[in-house]
N, C-alpha and C positions, 0 to 999 in steps of 0.2 A: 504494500500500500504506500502509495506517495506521501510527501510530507505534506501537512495539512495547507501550507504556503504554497504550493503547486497550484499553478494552473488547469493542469488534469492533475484527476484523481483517481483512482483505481482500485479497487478492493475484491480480492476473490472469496466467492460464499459460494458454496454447495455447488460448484462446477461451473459456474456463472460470474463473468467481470462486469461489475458494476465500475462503468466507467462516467466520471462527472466531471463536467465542462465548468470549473471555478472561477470564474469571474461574476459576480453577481452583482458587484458594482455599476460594472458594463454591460450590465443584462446578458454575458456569457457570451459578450462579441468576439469573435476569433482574432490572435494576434498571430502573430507569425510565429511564432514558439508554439501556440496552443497548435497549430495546424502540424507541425512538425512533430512537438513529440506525440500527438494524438497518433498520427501516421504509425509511429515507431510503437506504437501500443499495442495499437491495434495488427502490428504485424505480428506481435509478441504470441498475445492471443491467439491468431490461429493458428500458432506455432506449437501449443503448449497443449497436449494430450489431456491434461487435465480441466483445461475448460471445453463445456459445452455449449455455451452461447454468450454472447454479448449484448449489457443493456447498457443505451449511450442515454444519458441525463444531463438537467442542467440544475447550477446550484443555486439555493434561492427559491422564491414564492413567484418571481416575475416573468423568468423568461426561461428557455429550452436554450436559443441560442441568438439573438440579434441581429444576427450577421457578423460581414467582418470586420474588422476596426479600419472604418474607411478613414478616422481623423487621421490616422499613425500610415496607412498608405500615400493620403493625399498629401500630406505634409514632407512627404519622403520624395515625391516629385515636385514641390517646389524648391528645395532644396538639393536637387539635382540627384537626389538619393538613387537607389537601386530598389529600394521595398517595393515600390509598385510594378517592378516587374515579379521579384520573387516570389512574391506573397503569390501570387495566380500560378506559377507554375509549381510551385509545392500545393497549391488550393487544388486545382484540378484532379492531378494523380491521387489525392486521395478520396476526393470525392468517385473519381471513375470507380478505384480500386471496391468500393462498398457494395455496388452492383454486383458483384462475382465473390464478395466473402463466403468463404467454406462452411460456414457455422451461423447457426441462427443468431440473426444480427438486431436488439429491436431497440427504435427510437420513441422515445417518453417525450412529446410534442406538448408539453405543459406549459402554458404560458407565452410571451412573444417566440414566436418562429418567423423568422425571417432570411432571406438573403442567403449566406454560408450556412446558417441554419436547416435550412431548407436544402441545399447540397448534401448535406449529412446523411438528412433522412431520406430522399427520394428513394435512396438507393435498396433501403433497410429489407428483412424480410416480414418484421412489420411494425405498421408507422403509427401510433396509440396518439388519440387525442384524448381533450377532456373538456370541463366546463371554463376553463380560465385558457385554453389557446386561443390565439391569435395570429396567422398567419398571411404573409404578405409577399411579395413581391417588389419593391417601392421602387427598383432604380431610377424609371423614368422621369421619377421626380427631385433627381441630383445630375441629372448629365449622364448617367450609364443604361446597361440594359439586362434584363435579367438573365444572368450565367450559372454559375455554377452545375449549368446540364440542362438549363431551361429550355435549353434550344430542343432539348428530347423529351421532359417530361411535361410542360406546359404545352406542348404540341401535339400531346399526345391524347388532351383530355378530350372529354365527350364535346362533343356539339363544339361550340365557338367560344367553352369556357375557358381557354386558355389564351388567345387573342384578349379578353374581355380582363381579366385578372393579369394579365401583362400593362395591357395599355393603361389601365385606371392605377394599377400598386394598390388596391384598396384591401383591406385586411378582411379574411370571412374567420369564421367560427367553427370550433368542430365538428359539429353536425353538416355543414358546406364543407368542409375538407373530405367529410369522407365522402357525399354526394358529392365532390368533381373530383372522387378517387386520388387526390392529396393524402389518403389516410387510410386505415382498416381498419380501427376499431376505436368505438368511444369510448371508454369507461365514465365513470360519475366517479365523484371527489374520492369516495369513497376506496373506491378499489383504486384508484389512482398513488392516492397517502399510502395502501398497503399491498402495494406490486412488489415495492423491495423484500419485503416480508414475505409476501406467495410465492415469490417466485425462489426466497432462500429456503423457502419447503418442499417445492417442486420434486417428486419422485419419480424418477427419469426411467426410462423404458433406451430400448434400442434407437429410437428413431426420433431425436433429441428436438428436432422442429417441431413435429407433430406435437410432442408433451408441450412446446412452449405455448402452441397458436391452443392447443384444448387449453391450457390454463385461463390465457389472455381471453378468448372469445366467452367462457363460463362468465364471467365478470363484466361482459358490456352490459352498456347501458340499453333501456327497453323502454318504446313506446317513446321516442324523440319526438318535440312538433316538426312539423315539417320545413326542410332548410330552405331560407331566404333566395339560394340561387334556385332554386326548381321552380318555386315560384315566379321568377325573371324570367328563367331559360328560355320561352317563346320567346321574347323581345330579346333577349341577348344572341340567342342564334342568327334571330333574321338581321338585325346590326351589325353584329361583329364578323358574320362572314363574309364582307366586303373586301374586296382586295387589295383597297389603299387604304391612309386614314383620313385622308378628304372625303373619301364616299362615305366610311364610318362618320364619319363626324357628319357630311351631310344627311342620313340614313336617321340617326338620332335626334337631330333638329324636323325633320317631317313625322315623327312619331306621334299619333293623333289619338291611338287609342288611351282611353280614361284612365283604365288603370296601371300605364306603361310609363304617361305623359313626363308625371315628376322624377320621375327616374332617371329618364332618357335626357331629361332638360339639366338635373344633377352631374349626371353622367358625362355629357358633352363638356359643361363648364368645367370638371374637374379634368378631362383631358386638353381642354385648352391651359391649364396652368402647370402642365408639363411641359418639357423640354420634345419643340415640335420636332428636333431632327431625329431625338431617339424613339419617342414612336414610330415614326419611319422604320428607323433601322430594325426595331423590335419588333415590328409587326415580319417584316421581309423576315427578319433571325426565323420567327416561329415559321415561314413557311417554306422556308429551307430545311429547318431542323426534321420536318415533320418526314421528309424522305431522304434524311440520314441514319447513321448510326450512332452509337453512343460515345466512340472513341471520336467521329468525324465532327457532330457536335460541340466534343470539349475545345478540337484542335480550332474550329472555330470559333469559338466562346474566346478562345485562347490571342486571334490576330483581331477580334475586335478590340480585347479592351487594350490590345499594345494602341491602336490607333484613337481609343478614346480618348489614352494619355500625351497622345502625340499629338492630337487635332481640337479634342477638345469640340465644345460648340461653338457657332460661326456666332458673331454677334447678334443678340436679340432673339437665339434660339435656347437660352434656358443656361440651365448652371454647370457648369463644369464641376467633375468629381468631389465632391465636396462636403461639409462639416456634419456627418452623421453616420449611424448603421445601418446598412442595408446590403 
């Protein structure tokens, strides 16, 4: 177990590394050390015969994980630093790496989930919400665009809900992560405070996935109302499956029906007060992404943001990489 001052944290119980993302200050935004020895942990793990699965957490009541410390990147390219290159190429390989882990991998999404965050889990074998997440997307609303594999997993969701939660950065709820399959399983507070606990009781069989998803599914939650995007989904499909975002955005201002209207008229304004050149770019990212693979998306993900920090936006097109997590 790492020293309580670590950034990660680790602790092995009953064949299981409960591994915690310590910053809670930072709402668990990822620095360049946390991504690194996270990496080196997580290789450890599935190295080690004696673990059979891994649970990745965050520390604190607030967040899962924030994203990445965009202050400590951005600051590193004004000062002609190297961090914001580095930071994405150690970010990538381990995010790629989580999609192909050996051993049942499960991400505890309690709380803000965001950005890096959100890279973490996509990959997981399974991605637990709860009544306190919050998950997001925001780049568009700092100069960048949603990476960390977004180009494959937001492109990949039902209908036009990935266009629609790219362009807006707007944060949904558990019960909407796991309706746009962002998740697999809700738990209530409840089983959530005593996952650590069930699962250090866990009575393991041959087939060490199986025992994890029969624990975690026993414990969802039952009888959710029903999620705010289902509700949208007609007006967000016939919107967002437009091909540019001039048509999106003109699509959204002609929306006549009653109970669509304030939505569509919300929705417009809030993408006008993003950064018009990275909608573009992120709209085009998701329709690339959609008929790639997951290696070709990262190496992608990978020459935009060299050229976000190279080019930045043109004047009067929104912010350049800047002062927050995402």
């Amino acid at each position: 177990m790492a020293a309580d001052g670590a950034e990660i944290l680790c602790e092995i119980r009953n064949h299981i590394a409960f591994i915690t993302l310590n910053r809670p200050s930072a709402l668990n935004a990822l620095s360049f050390d946390m991504i690194v020895g996270l990496r080196a942990q997580m290789r450890r793990c599935a190295g080690d015969v004696e673990v059979r699965a891994v649970l990745l957490k965050g520390a604190g009541e607030k967040a899962f994980c924030a994203g990445g410390d965009v202050r400590a990147i951005y600051q590193s390219f004004k000062e002609s630093g190297t961090l914001h290159r580095e930071f994405f190429i150690a970010e990538y390989p381990l995010d790629y790496m989580l999609y192909s882990y050996p051993k049942p991998y499960i991400v505890l999404m309690d709380g803000i989930t965001m950005g890096g965050g959100m890279g973490l889990a996509q990959g997981s074998t399974l991605r637990i919400v709860g009544e306190r997440t919050r998950i997001a997307m925001p780049e568009v609303g700092i100069g960048l665009f949603p990476d960390v594999g977004a180009s494959y997993f937001l492109s990949r969701l039902p209908g036009a809900l990935g266009p629609y939660l790219a362009l807006s950065g707007l944060q949904i709820r558990g019960a909407d992560a796991v309706y746009a399959r962002l998740a697999d399983v809700y738990l209530p507070p409840a089983a959530v405070g005593s996952l650590v606990a069930d699962l250090s009781a866990l009575t393991w069989t041959d087939d060490s996935s199986a025992d994890v998803r029969r624990l975690v599914h026993a414990r969802a939650a039952q009888g959710l109302p029903a999620p705010s995007l289902s509700v949208l989904r007609p007006a967000i499909d016939s919107h967002f499956s437009h091909a540019t975002v001039p048509d999106i955005l003109a699509s959204l201002d002609k929306e006549s029906r009653v109970e669509y209207r304030d939505w569509a008229q919300q929705t417009a304004t809030l993408m006008r007060s993003r950064s018009p050149t990275m909608l573009c770019v992120t709209l085009r990212q998701l329709q690339r992404g959609k008929s790639l693979d997951l290696a070709a998306c990262f190496r992608m993900e990978l020459g935009m943001v060299e050229q976000c920090f190279e080019q930045g936006d043109p004047p009067g097109g929104g912010a350049r990489p800047a002062h927050r997590q995402g």
